[in-house]
VORO-174984 format. One record per residue: y, z, x of N, C-alpha, C in turn; residue number from 0; residue in three letters. Coordinates in Angstrom, 3 decimals. Layout:
# residues N
<pt <Y, Z, X>, <Y, Z, X>, <Y, Z, X>, NUM, ALA>
...
# end
This chain:
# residues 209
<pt <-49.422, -14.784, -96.147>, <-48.414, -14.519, -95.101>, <-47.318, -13.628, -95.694>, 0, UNK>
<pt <-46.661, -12.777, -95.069>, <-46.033, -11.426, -95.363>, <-44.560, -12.064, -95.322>, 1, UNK>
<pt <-43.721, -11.508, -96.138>, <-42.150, -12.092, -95.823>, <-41.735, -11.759, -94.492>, 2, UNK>
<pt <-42.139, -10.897, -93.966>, <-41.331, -10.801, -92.440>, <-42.184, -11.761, -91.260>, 3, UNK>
<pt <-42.920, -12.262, -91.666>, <-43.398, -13.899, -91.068>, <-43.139, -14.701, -91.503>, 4, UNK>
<pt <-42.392, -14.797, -92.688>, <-41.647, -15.977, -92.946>, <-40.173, -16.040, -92.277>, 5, UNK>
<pt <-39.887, -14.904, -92.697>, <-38.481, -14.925, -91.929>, <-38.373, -15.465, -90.653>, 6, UNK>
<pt <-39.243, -14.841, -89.644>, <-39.715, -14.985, -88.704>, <-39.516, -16.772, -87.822>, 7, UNK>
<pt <-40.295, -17.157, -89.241>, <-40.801, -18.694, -89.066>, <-39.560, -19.616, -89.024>, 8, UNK>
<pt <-38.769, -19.259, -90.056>, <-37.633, -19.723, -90.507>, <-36.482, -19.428, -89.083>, 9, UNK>
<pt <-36.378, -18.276, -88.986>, <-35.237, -18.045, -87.925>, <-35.780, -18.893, -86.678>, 10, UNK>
<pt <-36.967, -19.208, -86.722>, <-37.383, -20.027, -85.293>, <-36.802, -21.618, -85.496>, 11, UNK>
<pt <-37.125, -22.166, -86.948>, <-36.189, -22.982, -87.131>, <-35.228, -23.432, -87.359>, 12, UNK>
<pt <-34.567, -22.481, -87.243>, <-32.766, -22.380, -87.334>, <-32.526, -22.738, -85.827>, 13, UNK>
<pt <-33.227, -22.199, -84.579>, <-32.549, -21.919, -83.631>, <-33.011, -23.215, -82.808>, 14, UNK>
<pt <-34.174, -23.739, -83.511>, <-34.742, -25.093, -82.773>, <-33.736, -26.290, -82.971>, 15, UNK>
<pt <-33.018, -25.862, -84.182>, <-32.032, -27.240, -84.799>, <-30.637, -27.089, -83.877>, 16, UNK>
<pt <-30.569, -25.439, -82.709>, <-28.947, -25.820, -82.081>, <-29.573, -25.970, -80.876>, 17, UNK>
<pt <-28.095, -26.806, -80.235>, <-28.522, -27.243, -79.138>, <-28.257, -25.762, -77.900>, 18, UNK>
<pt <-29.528, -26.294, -76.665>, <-29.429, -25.521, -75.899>, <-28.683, -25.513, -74.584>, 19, UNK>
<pt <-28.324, -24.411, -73.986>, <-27.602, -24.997, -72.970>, <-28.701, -24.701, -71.615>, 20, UNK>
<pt <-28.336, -25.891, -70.364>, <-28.875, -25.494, -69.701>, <-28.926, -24.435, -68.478>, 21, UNK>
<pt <-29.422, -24.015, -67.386>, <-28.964, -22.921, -66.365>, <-27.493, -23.237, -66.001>, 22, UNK>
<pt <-27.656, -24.526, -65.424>, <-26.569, -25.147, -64.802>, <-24.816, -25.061, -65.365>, 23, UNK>
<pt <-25.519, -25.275, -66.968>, <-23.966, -25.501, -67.865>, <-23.602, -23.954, -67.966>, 24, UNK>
<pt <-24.431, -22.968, -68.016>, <-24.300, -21.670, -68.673>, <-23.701, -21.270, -67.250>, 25, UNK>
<pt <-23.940, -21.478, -66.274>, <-23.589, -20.643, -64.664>, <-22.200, -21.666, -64.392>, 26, UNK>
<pt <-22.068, -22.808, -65.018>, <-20.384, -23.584, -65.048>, <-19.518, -22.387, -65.738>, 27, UNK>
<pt <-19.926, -22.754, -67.131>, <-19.065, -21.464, -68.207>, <-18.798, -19.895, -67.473>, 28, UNK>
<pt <-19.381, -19.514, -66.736>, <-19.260, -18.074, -66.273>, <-17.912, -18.444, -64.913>, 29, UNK>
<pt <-18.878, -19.482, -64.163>, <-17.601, -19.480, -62.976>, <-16.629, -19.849, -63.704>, 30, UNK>
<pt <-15.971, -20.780, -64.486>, <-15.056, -21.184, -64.904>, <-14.188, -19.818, -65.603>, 31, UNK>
<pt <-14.741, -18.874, -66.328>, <-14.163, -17.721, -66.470>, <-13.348, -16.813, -65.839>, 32, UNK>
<pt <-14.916, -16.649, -64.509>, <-14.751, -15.533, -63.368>, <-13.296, -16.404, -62.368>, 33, UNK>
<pt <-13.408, -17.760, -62.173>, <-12.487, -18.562, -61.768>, <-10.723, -17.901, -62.242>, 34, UNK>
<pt <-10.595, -17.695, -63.796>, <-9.756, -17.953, -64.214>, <-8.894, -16.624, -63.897>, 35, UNK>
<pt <-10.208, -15.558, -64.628>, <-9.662, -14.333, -63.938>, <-8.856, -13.768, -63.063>, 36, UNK>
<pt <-9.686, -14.207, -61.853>, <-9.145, -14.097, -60.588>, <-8.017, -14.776, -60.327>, 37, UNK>
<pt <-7.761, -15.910, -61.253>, <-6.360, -16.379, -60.711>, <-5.591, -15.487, -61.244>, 38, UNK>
<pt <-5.569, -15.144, -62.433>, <-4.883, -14.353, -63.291>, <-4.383, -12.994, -62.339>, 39, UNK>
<pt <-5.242, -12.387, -61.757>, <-4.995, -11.427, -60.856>, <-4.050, -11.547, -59.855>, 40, UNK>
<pt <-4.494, -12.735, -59.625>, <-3.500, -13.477, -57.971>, <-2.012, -13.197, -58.757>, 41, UNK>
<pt <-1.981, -14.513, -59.599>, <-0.707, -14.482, -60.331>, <0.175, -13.088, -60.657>, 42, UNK>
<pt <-0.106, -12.004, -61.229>, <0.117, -11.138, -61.812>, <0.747, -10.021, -60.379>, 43, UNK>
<pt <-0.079, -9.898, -59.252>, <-0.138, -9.116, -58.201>, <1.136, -10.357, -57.630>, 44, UNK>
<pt <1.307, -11.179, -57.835>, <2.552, -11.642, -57.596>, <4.255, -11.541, -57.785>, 45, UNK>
<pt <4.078, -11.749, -59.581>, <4.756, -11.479, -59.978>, <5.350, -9.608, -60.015>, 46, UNK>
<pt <4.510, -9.253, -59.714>, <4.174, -7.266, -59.192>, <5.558, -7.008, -58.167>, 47, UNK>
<pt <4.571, -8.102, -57.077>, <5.369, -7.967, -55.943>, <7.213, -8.806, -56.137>, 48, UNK>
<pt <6.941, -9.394, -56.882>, <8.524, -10.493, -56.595>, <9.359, -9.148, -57.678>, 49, UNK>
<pt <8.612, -8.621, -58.670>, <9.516, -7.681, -59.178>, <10.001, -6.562, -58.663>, 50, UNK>
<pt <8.706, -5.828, -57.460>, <9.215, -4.843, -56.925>, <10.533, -5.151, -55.417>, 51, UNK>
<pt <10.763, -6.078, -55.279>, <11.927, -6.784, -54.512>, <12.908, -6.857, -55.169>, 52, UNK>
<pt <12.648, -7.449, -56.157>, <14.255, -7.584, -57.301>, <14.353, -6.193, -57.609>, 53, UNK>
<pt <14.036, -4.986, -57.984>, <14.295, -4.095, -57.815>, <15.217, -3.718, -56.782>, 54, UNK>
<pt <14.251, -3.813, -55.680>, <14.514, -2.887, -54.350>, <16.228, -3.450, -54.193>, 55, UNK>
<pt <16.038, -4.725, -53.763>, <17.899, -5.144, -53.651>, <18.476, -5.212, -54.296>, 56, UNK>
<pt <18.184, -5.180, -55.880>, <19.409, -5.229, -56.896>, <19.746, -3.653, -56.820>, 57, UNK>
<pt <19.039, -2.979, -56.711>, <19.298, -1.650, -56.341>, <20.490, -1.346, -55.196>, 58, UNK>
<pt <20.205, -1.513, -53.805>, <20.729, -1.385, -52.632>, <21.662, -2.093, -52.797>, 59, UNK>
<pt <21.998, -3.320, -53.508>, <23.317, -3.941, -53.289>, <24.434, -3.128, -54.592>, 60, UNK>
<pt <23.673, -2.891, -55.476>, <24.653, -1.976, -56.421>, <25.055, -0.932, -56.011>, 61, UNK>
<pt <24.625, -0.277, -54.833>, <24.855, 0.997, -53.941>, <24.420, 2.378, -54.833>, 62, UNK>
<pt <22.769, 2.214, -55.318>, <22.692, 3.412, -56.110>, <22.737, 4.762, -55.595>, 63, UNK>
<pt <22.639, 5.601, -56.563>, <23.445, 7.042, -56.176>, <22.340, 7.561, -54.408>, 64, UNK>
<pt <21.247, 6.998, -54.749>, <19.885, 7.438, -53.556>, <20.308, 7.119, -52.322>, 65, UNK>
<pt <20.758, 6.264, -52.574>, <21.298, 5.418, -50.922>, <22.214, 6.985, -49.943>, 66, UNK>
<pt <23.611, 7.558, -50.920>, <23.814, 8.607, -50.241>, <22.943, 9.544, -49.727>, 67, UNK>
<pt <21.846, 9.855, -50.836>, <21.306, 11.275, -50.703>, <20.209, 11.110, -49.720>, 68, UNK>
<pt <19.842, 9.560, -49.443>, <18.567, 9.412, -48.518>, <19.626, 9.446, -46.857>, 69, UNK>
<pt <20.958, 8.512, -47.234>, <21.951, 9.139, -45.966>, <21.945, 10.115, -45.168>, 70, UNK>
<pt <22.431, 11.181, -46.119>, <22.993, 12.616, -46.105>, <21.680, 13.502, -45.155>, 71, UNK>
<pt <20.530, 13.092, -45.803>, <19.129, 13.721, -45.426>, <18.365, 13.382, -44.012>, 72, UNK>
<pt <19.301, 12.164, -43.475>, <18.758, 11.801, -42.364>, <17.885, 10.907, -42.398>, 73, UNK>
<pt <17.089, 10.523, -43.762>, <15.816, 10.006, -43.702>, <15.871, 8.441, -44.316>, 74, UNK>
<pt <17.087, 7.431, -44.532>, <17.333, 6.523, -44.841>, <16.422, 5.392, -43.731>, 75, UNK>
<pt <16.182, 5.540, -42.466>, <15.738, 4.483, -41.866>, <14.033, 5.010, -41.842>, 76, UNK>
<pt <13.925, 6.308, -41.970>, <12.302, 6.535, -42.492>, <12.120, 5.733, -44.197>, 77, UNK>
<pt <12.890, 5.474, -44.872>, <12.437, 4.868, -46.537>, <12.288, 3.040, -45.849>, 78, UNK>
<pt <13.071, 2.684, -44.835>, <13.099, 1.311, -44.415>, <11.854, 1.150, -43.907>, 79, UNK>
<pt <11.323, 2.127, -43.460>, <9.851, 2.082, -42.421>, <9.061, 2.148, -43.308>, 80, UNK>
<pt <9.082, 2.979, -44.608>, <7.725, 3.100, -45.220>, <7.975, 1.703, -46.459>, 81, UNK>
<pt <8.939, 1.429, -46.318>, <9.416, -0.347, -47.923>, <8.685, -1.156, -46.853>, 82, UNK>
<pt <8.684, -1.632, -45.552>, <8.477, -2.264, -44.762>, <6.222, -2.412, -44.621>, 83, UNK>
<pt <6.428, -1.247, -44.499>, <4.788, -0.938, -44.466>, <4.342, -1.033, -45.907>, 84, UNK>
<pt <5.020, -0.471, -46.809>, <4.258, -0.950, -48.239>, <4.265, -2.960, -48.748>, 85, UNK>
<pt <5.211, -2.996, -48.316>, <5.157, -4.790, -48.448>, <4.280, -5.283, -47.831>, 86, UNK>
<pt <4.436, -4.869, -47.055>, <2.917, -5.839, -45.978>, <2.092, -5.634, -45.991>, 87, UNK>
<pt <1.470, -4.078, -46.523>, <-0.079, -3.730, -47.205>, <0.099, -4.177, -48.427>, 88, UNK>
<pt <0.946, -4.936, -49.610>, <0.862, -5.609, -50.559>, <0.634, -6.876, -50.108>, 89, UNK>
<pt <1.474, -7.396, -49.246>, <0.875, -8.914, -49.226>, <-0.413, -9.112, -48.603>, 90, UNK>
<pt <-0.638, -7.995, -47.750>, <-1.999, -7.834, -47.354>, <-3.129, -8.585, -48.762>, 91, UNK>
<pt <-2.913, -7.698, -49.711>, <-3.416, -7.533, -50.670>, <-3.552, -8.770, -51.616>, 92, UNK>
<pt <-2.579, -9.175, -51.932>, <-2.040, -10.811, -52.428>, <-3.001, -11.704, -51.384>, 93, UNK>
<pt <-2.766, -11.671, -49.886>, <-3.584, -13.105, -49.584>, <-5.160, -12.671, -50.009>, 94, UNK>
<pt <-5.367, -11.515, -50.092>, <-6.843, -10.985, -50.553>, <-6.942, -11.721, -51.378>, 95, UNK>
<pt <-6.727, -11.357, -52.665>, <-6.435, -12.013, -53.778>, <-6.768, -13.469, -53.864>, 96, UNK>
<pt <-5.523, -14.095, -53.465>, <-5.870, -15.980, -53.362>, <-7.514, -16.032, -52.870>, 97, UNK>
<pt <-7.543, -15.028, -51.729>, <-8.668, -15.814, -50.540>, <-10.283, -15.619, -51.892>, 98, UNK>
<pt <-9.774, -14.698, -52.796>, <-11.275, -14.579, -53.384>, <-11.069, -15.262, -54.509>, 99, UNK>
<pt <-10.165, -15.703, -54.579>, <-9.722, -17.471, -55.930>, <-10.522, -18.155, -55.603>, 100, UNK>
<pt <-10.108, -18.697, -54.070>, <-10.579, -19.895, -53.836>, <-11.811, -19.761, -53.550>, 101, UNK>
<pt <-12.644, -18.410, -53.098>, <-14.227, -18.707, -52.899>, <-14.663, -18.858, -54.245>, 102, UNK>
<pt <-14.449, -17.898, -55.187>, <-14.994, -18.212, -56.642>, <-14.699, -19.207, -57.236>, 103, UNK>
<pt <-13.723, -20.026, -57.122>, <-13.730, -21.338, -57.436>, <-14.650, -22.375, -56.837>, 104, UNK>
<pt <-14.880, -22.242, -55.580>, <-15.610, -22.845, -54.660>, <-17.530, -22.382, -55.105>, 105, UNK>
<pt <-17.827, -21.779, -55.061>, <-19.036, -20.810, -55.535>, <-19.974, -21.900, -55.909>, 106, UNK>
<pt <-21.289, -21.949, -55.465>, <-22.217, -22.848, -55.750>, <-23.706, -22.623, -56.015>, 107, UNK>
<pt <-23.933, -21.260, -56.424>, <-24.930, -20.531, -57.157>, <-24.574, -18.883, -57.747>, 108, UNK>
<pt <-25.185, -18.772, -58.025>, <-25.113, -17.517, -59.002>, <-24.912, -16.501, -58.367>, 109, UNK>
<pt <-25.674, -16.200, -57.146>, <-25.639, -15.353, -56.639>, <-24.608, -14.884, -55.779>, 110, UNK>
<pt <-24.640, -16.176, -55.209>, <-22.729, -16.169, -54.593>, <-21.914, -15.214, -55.205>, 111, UNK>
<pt <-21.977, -15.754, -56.488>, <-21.043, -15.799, -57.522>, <-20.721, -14.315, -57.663>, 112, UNK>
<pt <-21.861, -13.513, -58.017>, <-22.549, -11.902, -58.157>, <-21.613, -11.576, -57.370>, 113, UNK>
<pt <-21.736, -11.963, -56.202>, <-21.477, -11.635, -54.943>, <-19.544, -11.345, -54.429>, 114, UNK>
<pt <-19.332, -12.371, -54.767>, <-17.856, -12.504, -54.793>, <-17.095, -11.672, -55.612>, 115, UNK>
<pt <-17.632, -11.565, -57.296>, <-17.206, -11.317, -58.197>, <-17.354, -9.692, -57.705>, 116, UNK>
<pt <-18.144, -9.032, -57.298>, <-18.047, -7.634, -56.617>, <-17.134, -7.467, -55.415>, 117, UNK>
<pt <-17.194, -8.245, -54.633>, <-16.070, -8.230, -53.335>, <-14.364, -7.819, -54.237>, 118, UNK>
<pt <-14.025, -8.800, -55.397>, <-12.622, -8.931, -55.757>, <-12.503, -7.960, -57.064>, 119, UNK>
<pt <-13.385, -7.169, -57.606>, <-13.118, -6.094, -58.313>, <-13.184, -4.620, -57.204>, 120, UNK>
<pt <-13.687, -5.284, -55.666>, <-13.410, -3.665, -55.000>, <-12.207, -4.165, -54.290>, 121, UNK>
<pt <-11.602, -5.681, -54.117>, <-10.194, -5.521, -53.764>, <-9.616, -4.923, -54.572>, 122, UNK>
<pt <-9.471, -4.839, -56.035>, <-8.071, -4.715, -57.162>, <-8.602, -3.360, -57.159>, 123, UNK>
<pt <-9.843, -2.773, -57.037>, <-9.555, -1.339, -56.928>, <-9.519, -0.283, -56.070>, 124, UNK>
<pt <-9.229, -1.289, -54.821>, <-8.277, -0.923, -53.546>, <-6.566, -0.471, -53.856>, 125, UNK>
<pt <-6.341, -2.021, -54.096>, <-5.350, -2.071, -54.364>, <-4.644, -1.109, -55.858>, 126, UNK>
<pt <-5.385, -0.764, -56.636>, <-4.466, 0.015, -57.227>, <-4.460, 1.639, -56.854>, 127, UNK>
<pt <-5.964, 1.964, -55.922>, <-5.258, 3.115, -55.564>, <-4.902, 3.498, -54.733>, 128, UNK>
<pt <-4.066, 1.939, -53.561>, <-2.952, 2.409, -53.026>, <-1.812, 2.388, -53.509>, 129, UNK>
<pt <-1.717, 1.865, -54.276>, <-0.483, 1.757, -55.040>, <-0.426, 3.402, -55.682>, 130, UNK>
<pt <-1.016, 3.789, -56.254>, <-1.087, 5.008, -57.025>, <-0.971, 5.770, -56.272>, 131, UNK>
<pt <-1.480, 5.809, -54.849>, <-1.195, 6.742, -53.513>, <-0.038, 6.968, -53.380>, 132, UNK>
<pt <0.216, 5.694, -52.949>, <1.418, 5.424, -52.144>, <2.445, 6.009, -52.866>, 133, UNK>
<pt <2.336, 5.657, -54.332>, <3.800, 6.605, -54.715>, <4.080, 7.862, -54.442>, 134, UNK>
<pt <2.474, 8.399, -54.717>, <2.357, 9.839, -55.311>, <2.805, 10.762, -53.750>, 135, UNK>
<pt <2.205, 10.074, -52.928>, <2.421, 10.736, -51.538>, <4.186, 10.634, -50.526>, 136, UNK>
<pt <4.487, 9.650, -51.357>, <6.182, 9.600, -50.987>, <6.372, 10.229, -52.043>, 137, UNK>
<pt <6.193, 10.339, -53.614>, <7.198, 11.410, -53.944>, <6.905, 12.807, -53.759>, 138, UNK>
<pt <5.588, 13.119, -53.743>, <5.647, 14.389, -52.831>, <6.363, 15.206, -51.974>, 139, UNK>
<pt <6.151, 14.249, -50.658>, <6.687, 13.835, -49.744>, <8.129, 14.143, -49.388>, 140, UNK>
<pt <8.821, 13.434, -50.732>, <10.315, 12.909, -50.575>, <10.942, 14.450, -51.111>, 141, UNK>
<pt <10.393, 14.367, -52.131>, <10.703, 15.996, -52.798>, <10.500, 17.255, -51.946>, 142, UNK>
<pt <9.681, 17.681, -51.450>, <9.119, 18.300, -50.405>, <10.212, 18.118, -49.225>, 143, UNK>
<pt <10.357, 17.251, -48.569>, <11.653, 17.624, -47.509>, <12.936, 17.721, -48.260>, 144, UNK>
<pt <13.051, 17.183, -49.687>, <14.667, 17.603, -49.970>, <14.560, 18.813, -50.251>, 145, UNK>
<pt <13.267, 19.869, -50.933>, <13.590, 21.054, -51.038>, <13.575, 22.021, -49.864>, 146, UNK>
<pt <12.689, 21.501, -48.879>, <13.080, 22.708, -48.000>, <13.593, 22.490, -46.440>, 147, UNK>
<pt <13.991, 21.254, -46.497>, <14.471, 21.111, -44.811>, <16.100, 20.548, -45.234>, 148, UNK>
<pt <16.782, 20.304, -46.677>, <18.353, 19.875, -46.849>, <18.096, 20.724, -47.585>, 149, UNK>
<pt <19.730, 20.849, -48.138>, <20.306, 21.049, -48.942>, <20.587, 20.766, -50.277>, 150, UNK>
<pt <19.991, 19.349, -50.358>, <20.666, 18.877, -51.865>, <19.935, 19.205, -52.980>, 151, UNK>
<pt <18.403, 19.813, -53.003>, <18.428, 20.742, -54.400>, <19.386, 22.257, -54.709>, 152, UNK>
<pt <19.631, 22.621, -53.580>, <20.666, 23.442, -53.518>, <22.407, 23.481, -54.296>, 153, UNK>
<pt <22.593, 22.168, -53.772>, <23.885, 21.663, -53.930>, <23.801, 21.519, -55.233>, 154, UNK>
<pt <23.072, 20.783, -56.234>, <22.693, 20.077, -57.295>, <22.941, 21.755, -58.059>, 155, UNK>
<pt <22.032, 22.381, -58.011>, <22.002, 23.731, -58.619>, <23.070, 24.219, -58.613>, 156, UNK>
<pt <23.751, 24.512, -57.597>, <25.311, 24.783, -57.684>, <26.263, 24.115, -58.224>, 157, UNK>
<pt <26.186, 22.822, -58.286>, <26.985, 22.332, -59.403>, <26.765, 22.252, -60.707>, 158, UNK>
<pt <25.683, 22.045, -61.069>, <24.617, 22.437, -61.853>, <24.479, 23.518, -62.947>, 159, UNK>
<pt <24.998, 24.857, -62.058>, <24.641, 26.112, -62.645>, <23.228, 26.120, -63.095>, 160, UNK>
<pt <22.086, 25.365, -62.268>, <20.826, 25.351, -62.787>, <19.959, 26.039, -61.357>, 161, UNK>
<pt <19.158, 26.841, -61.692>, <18.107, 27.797, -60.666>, <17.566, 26.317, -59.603>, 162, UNK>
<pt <17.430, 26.421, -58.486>, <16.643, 25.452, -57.708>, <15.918, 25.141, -57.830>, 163, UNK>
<pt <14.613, 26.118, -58.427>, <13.535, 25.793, -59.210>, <13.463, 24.683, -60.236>, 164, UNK>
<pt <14.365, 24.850, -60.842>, <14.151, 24.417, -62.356>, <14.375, 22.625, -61.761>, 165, UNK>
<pt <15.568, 22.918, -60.960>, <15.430, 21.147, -60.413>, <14.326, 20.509, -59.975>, 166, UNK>
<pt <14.061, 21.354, -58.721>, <12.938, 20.890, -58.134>, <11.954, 20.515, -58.937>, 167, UNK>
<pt <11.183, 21.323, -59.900>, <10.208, 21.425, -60.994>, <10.572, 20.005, -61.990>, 168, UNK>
<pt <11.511, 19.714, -62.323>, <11.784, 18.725, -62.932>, <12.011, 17.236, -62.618>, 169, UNK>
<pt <12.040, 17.124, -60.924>, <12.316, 16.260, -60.281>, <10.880, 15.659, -59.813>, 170, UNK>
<pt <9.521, 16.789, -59.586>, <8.293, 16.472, -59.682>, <7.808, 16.026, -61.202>, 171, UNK>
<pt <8.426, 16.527, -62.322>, <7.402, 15.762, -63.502>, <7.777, 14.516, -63.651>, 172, UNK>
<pt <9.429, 14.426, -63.453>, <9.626, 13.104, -63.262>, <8.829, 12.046, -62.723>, 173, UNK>
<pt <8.845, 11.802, -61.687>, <8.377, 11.702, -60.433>, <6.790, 10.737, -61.297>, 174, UNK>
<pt <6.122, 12.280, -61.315>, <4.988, 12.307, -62.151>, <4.510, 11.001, -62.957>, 175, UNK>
<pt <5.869, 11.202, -64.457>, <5.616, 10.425, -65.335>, <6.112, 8.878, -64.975>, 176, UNK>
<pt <6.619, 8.919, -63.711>, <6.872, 7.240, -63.662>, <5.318, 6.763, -62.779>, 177, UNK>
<pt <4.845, 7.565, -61.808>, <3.138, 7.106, -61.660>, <2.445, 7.194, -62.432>, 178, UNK>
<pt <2.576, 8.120, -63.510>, <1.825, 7.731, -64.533>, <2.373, 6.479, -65.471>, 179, UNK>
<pt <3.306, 5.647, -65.582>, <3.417, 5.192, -65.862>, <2.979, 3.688, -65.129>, 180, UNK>
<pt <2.632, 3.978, -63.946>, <2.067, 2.836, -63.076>, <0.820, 2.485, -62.926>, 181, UNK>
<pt <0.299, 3.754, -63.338>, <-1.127, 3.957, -63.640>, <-1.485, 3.012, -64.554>, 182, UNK>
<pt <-0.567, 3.870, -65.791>, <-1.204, 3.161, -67.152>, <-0.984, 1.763, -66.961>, 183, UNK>
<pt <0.027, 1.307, -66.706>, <-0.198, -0.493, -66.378>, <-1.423, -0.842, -65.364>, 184, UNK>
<pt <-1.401, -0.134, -64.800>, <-2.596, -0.844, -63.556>, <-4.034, -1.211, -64.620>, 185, UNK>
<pt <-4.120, -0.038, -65.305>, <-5.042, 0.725, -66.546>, <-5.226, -0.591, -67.150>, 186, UNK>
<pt <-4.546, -0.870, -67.702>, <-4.384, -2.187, -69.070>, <-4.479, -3.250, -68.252>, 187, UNK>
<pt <-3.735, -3.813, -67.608>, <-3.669, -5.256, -66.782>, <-4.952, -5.759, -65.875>, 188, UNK>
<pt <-4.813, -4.810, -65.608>, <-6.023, -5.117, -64.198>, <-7.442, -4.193, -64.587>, 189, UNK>
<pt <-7.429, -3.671, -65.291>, <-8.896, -3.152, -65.729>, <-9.488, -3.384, -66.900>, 190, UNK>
<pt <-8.669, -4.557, -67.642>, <-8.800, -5.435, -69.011>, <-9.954, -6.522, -68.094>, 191, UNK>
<pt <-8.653, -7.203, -66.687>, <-9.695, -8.198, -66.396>, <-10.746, -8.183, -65.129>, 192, UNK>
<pt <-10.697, -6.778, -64.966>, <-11.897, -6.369, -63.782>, <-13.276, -6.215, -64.594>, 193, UNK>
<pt <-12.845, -5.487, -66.088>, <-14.034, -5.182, -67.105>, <-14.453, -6.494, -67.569>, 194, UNK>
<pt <-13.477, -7.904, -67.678>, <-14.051, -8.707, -68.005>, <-15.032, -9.636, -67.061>, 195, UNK>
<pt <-14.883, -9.211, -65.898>, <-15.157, -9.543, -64.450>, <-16.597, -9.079, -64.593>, 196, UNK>
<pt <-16.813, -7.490, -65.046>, <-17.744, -6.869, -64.629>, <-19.111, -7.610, -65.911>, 197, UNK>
<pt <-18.631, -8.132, -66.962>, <-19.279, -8.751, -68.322>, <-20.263, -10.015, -67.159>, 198, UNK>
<pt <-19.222, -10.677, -66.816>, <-19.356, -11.706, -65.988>, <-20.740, -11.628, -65.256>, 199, UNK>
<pt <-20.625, -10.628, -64.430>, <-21.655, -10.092, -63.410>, <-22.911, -9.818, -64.402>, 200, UNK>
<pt <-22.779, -9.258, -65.005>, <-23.900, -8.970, -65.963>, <-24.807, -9.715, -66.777>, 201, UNK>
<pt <-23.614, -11.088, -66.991>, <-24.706, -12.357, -67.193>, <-25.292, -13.326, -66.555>, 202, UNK>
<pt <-24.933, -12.904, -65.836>, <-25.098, -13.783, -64.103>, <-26.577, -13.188, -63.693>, 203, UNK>
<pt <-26.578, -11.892, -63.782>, <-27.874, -10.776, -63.495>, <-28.949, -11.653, -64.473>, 204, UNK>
<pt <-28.389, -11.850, -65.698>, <-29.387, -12.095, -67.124>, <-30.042, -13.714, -66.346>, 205, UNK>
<pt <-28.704, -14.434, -65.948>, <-29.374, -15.786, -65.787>, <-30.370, -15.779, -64.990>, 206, UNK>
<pt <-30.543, -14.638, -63.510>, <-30.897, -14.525, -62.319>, <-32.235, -14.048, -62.955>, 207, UNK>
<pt <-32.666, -13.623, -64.154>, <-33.975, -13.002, -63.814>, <-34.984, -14.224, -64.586>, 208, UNK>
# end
């Protein structure tokens, strides 16, 4: 007998001496994961939302400098209409969230499981690219009517002594680097545990065949 049939022989009895698990325990361990995840998500898309509030009014009650310039522009009760519509397509989003907690917690075969676990990685990647929208298209948006239907890149430049351009241009990278900065969190937080989501699915497939 050749050493690589011994080896062979040997590694078979290594693996006979641990214990095995069964379908049942191995498809517990996964929901209990995919379970945890998803709360994690809930939680997090929570705390998202309770921060972007403490923002919004610690802002408005300090009377920041925007409050005039959204005044001045006419367009202060259009920013109330679109805070109004973004909250409620977030909580939209949040009861999403819970509602696919509690089925994956609930979940009583594998396939379910498959099943769910795909439903709540195409919520969170709903949800982040409205979020990523949503900014990008109000600051567009916002920039875009202050440069050409007011005055106040104008004004700014004139006090300024800076070309209109150069504001404007600088007021978009801005702009820019704070969605990109929303990005990159969405990036890390939520696509740490969608990828761990997606592991999930994949052994679920393994148990299924």
């Amino acid at each position: 007998m050749d050493e690589l049939e011994l080896l062979k022989q040997d590694w078979k009895k290594q693996n006979e001496g641990l214990p095995k698990l069964s379908y049942n325990e191995i498809y517990q361990m996964i929901l209990k994961k995919s379970s945890s995840m998803v709360k994690w998500i809930f939680i997090i898309s929570l705390l998202e939302f309770a921060l972007w509030i403490f923002l919004d009014i610690a802002l408005r009650l300090n009377g920041f400098a925007g409050e005039e310039v959204l005044e001045e522009a006419n367009i202060k009760s259009i920013t109330v209409i679109l805070s109004v519509l973004y909250y409620s397509i977030i909580v939209f989003f949040i009861v999403r969230f819970y509602l696919n907690y509690k089925k994956i917690q609930t979940t009583d075969s594998a396939k379910v499981l498959m099943k769910n676990i795909l439903k709540t990685r195409k919520t969170v990647k709903y949800y982040v690219w409205f979020n990523i929208g949503f900014f990008m298209v109000t600051l567009v948006s916002l920039i875009t009517y202050l440069a050409f239907f007011t005055t106040f890149y104008q004004q700014q430049g004139d006090l300024e002594a800076v070309p209109i351009k150069v504001i404007v241009i600088s007021a978009i990278l801005s702009g820019l680097v704070f969605v990109g900065f929303i990005a990159l969190f969405y990036r890390l937080i939520y696509g740490i545990l969608t990828r761990r989501l997606k592991r999930n699915y994949t052994e679920l497939e393994k148990l299924e065949v």
